[in-house]
C-alpha positions in Angstrom: -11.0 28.2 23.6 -11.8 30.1 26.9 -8.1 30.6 28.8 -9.8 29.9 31.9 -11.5 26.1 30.3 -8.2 25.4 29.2 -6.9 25.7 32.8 -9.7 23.4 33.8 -9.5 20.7 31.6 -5.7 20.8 32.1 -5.8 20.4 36.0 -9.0 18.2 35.2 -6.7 14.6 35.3 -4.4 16.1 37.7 -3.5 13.3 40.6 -3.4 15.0 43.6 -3.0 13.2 46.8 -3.7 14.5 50.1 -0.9 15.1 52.2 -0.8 14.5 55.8 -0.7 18.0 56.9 -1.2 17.5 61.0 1.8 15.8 60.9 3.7 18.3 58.9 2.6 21.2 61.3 4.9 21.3 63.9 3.7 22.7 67.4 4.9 25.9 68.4 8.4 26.9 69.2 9.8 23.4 67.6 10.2 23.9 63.9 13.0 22.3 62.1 14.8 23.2 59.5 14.1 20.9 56.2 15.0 20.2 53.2 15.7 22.3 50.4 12.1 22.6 48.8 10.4 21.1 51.8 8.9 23.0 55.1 7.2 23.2 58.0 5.1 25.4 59.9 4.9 26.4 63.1 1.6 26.8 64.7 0.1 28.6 67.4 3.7 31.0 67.7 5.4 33.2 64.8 9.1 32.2 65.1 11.3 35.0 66.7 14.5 34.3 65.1 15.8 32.8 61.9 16.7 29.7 64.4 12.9 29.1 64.7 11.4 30.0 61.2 9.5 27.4 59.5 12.1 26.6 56.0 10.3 26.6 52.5 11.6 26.2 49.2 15.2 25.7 51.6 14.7 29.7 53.2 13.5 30.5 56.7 10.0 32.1 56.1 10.5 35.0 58.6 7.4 36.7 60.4 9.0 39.8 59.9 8.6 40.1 56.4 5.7 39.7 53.9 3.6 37.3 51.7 6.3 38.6 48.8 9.2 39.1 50.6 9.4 35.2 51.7 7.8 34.2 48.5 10.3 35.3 46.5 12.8 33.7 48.9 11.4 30.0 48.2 12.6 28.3 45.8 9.5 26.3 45.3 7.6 29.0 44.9 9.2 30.7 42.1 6.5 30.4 39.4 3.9 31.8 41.8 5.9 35.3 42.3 6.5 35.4 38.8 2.8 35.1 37.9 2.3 37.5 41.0 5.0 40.1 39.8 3.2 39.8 35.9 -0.3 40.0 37.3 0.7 43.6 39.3 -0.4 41.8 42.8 2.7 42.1 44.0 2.5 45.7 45.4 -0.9 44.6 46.6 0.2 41.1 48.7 3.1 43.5 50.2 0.2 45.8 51.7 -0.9 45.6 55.7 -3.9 43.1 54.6 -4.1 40.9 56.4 -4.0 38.1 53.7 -4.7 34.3 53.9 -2.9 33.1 51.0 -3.0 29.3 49.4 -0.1 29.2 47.7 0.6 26.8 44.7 4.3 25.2 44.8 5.9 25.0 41.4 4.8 21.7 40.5 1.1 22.6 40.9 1.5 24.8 37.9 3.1 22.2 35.7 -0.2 20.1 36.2 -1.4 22.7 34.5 -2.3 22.2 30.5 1.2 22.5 28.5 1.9 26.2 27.8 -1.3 27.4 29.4 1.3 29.0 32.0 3.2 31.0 29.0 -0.4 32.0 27.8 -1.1 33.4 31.0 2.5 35.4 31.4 1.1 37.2 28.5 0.6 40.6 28.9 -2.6 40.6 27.3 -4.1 37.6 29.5 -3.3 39.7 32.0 -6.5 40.4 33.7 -7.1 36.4 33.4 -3.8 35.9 35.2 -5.1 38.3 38.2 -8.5 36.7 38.6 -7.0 33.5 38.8 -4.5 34.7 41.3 -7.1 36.1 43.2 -8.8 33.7 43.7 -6.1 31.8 45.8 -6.4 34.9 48.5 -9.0 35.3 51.5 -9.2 38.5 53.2 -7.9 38.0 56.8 -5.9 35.7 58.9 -7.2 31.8 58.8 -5.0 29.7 60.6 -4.8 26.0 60.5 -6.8 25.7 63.8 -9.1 29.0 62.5 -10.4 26.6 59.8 -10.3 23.3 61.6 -13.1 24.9 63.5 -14.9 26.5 60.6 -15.0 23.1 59.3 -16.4 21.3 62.0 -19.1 23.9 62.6 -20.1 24.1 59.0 -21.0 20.1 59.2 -17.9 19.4 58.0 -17.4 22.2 55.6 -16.5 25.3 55.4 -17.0 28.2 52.7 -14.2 30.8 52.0 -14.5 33.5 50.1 -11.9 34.8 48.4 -10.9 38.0 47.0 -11.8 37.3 43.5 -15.0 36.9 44.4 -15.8 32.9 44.5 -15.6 30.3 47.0 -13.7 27.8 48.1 -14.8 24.3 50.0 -12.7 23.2 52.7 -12.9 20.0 54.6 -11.5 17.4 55.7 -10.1 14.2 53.8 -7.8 11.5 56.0 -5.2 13.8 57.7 -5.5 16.8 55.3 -7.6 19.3 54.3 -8.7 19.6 50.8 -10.2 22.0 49.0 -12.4 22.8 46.2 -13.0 25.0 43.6 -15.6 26.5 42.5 -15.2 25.0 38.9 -15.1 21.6 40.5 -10.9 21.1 40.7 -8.8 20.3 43.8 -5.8 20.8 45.7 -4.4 19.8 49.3 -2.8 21.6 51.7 0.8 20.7 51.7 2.1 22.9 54.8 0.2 25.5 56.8 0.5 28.3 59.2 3.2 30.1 57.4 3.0 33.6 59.6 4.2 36.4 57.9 3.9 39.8 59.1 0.8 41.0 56.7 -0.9 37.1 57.3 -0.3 33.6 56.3 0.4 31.1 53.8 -0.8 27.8 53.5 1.0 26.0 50.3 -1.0 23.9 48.3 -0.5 21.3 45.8 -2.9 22.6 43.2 -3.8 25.3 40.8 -7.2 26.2 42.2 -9.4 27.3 39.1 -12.3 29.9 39.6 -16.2 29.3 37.8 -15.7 30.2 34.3 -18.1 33.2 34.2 
């Protein structure tokens, strides 16, 4: 079977609920720390000390560092810089970008298919591994508010094209944001406006799953 079906039809029952991100996004200058595996974002200002950096995975997400830098410092994020590290985008998501990057939490990937994950870490999926990676990454810096108002001026949708090559949908459902793939699979926005110094990460609660082409 196609890699990329398998991921499909194992995210294809998934549950995922949408969270309610406006809450979670704290205005600027106010973040808190949380949790260990929790976080929030701060919005509209990119936290000057340690003090004032949003916490993910339990580590302050510092401005001053990039997409891999604080990846790699969550603990919730582990499987993604693994995947990242094996795909050979690391050196790439440490560049100047700028990089909008939806970042899948640890349990996103265990909706996927059992052992589809393993499959991927495989150095000869390796190009299937980077194209699904890819595809979580949009050139640029989109903010929370950035596509709040791409969504309202699409009609209440907004189109994102990512680096792979294929869209995303955002809009909005409740008090999140979902999005879409473009093989029909969703995921939520969990916490957004992570700054970093080459962009910013939103994490998500999906594995978002390009077109099979």
């Amino acid at each position: 079977m196609n890699l990329l079906k398998s991921l499909t039809l194992g995210v294809a029952g998934a549950a995922l609920m949408p969270a309610a991100l406006l809450a979670q996004t704290a205005p600027a200058g106010t973040a808190q720390p949380a949790p260990a595996g929790q976080g929030q974002a701060t919005a509209g200002q990119a936290p000057a000390a340690d003090a004032n950096a949003p916490i993910v995975g339990g580590a302050p997400m510092l401005p001053s560092r990039t997409i891999v830098e604080n990846a790699a410092a969550a603990s919730n994020l582990t499987t993604l810089v693994s995947a990242v590290k094996a795909a050979g985008l690391d050196t790439v998501l440490a560049g100047p970008g700028p990089f909008t990057v939806f970042a899948p939490d640890n349990d996103a990937f265990t909706r996927l298919a059992p052992g589809t994950l393993d499959t991927l870490l495989k150095p000869e999926n390796k190009a299937t591994l980077e194209k699904l990676l890819k595809y979580h990454v949009v050139s640029g810096t989109i903010l929370l508010a950035d596509l709040l108002k791409q969504i309202d001026a699409g009609g209440g949708k907004a189109t994102l094209t990512t680096v792979e090559g294929q869209p995303i949908t955002a809009e909005k459902e409740g008090p999140g944001i979902k999005l879409t793939a473009a093989s029909g699979n969703v995921s939520y926005l969990q916490l957004a406006d992570v700054k970093q110094s080459n962009g910013v990460v939103h994490v998500v609660n999906g594995v978002l799953i390009p077109k099979l082409q």
